[in-house]
N, C-alpha and C positions, 0 to 999 in steps of 0.2 A: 450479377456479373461474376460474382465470387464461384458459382456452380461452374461456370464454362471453363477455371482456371483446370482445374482435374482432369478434366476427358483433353486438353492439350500437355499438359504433365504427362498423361499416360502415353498420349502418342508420340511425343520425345521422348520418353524412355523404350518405346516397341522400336523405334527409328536407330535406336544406340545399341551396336549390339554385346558393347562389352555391360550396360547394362542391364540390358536384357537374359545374357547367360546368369548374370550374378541372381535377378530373381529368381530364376528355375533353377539353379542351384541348391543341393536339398546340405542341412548343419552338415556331414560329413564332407560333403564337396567343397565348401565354402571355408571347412578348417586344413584341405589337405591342401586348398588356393590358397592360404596363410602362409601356409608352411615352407609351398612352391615360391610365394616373394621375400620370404626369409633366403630361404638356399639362393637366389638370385643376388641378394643382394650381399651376401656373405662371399660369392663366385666374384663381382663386381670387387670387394675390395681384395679377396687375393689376387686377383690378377693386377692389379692397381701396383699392388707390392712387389709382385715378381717384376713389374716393370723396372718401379722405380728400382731396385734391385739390380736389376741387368744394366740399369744405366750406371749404378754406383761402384760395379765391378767391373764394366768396358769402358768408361768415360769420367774423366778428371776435370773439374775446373780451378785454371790456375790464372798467376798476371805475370805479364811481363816485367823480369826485376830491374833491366838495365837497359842502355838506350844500342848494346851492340845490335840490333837487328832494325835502326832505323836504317829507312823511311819504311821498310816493309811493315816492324811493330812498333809501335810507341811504347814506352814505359807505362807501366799500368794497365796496360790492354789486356782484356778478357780473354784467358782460350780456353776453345774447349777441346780438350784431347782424349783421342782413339788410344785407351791403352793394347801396350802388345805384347805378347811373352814372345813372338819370334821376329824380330827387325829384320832379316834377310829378305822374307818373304812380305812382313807388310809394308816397308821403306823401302821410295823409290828415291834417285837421286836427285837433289832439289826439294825434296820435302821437309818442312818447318819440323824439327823435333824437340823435343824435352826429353832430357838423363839428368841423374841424380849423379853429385861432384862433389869431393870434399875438398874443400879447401881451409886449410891451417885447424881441421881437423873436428869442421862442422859441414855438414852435409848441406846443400845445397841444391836447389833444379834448376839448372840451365835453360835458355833456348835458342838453338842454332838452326843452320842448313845444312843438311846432310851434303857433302862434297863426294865421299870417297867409302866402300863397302870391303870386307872382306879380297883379298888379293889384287886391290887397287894399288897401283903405284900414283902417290899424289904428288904434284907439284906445284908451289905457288911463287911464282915470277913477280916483280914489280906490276905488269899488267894482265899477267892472266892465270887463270888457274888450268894445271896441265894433267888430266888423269890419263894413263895410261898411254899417253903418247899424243894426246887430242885436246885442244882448248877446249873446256868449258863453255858453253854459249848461259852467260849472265845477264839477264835483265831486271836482276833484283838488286843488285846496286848503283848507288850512286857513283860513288869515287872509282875516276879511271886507273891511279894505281895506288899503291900500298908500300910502304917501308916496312912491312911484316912481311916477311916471305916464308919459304920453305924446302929446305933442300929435298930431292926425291927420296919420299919415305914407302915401301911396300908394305900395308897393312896385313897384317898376321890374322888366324880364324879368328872370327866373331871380333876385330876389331875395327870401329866406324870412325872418320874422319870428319871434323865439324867446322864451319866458318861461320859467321856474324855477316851480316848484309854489309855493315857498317866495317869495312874493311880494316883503316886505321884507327879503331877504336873498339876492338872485340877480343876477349881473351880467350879463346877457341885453341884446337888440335893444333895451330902453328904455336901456341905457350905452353900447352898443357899435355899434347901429345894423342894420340887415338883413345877413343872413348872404347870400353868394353859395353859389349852387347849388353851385358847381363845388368847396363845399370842404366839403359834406354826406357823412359815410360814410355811412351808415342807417340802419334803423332798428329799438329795440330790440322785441324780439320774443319775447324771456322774458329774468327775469330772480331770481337767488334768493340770500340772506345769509346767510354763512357766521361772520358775526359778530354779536356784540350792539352796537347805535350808542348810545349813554347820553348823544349828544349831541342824538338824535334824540327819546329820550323826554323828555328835559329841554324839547327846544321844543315837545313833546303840552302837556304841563304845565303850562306855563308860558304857553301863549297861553290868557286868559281866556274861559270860552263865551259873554260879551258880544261878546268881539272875533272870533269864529270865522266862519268861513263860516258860513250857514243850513246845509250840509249837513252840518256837524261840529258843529252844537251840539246837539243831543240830546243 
């Protein structure tokens, strides 16, 4: 029985034809096919680098530090953010962003919703927010109105206007004033919670459906 295992060995191998080239392969063929899966695999981890690279230079992952942007983020919540050198062009209004803030003279990363762009005139009423002559249509807040307002402010070049979903509870462009372009990272472009925020349900809860936006009170 032992003779008949060979002449089936050999026919599995005449059947395979990567190992059939490797037999007829003569020492110099076989050492420049060495050398061909060295560069392959040398090829595989540059490119591996350049990736992770292009993601470490277009893409930030940061958390949510505060609760102004509930119910939209929770405190804690993962983003992952498209950084930008030009906000004009890659911010649309309504889009989640992060800039960098100093406050009392340490630098900080916020994260708002963009309201208001370069030569916007903004205004924010107890119930609505007014660009350029036009309510806002808002379906990212909860709270129907707000005791922060804001007189009509026209933003100057490259500066952006920012609010917190979380209306009366967000220290945004109505405290702080127009954010400058030059200190916008990006913009967030997914984002997923890894924890439970029982701060965040507490203010579901807790804001009356008299007091709601029209779109959360159903």
């Amino acid at each position: 029985m032992l003779f008949h295992k060979k002449p089936a060995l050999a026919n599995a191998e005449r059947n395979n034809p990567i190992i059939e080239n490797e037999l007829h392969l003569s020492p110099e063929e076989k050492a420049f096919q060495r050398k061909l899966d060295v560069y392959h695999f040398i090829i595989s981890i540059v490119c591996m680098a350049l990736v992770m690279l292009t993601l470490h230079i277009n893409f930030r992952i940061m958390t949510v530090p505060t609760g102004s942007m509930y119910p939209t983020l929770q405190v804690h919540e993962c983003l992952m953010v498209k950084t930008t050198n030009n906000p004009l062009r890659s911010l649309d209004y309504g889009d989640i962003t992060t800039f960098n803030f100093v406050l009392d003279g340490q630098e900080e990363i916020l994260v708002k919703r963009l309201i208001g762009k370069p030569g916007d005139t903004i205004e924010v009423t107890a119930y609505h927010v007014i660009r350029n002559g036009e309510e806002v249509f808002e379906d990212y807040r909860l709270q129907g109105m707000t005791v922060l307002t804001q007189e009509p402010i026209t933003l100057d070049e490259n500066e952006y206007f920012f609010m917190g979903d979380n209306w009366n509870n967000s220290g945004d462009s109505r405290v702080f004033g127009a954010v400058s372009g030059d200190d916008i990272i990006g913009k967030v472009f997914f984002h997923f919670n890894l924890f439970h925020d029982e701060e965040c349900e507490r203010f579901l809860n807790d804001t009356p459906y008299e007091f709601r936006h029209p779109d959360f009170a159903g």
